[in-house]
C-alpha positions in Angstrom: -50.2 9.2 11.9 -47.1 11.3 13.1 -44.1 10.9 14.9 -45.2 10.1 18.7 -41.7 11.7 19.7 -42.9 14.8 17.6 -46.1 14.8 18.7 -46.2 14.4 22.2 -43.5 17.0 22.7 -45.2 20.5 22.9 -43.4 23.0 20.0 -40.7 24.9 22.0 -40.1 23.2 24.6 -36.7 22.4 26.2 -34.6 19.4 24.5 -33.8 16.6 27.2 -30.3 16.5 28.3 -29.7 12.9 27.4 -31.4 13.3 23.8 -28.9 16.5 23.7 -26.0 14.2 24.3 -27.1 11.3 22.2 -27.9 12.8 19.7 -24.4 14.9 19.7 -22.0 11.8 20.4 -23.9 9.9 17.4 -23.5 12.9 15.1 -19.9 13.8 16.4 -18.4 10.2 15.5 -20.5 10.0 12.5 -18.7 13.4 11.4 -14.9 11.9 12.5 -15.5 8.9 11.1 -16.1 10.6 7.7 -13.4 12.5 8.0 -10.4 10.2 10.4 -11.1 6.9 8.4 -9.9 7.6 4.9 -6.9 9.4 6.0 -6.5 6.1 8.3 -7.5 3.7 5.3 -4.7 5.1 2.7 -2.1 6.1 5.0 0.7 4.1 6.6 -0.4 4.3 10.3 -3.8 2.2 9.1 -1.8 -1.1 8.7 -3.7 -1.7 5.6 -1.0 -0.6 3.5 2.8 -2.0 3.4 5.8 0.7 2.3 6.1 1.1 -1.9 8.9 -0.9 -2.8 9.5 1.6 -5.6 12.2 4.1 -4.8 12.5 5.7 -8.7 11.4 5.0 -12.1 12.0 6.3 -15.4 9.8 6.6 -18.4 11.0 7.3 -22.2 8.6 8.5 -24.5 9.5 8.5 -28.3 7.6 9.9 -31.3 8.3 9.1 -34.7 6.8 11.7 -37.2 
């Protein structure tokens, strides 16, 4: 019991153009989204984030032997 899409399609035979284009678009955004969302997620042009109140900090770091 195969694939009817696999198996009614005779080996080497053109691709449809609309499977061609599906099939691209769907694998295109799936691509951008991957790499466009988690720049868009953690920067400030997301709107997920505010601006870091923090301007500068200072840390001290004594040993005693």
């Amino acid at each position: 019991m195969g694939n009817s899409f696999y198996t009614v399609k005779v080996l080497g035979s053109p691709t449809e153009f609309m499977d061609r284009i599906i099939f691209g678009v769907c694998i295109l955004t799936v691509y951008l989204g991957l790499l466009v969302s988690p720049i868009l997620f953690f920067s400030d042009y997301g709107g997920f984030t505010i601006k870091n109140p923090v301007h500068m900090a200072n840390i001290k770091i004594n040993f005693l032997v």
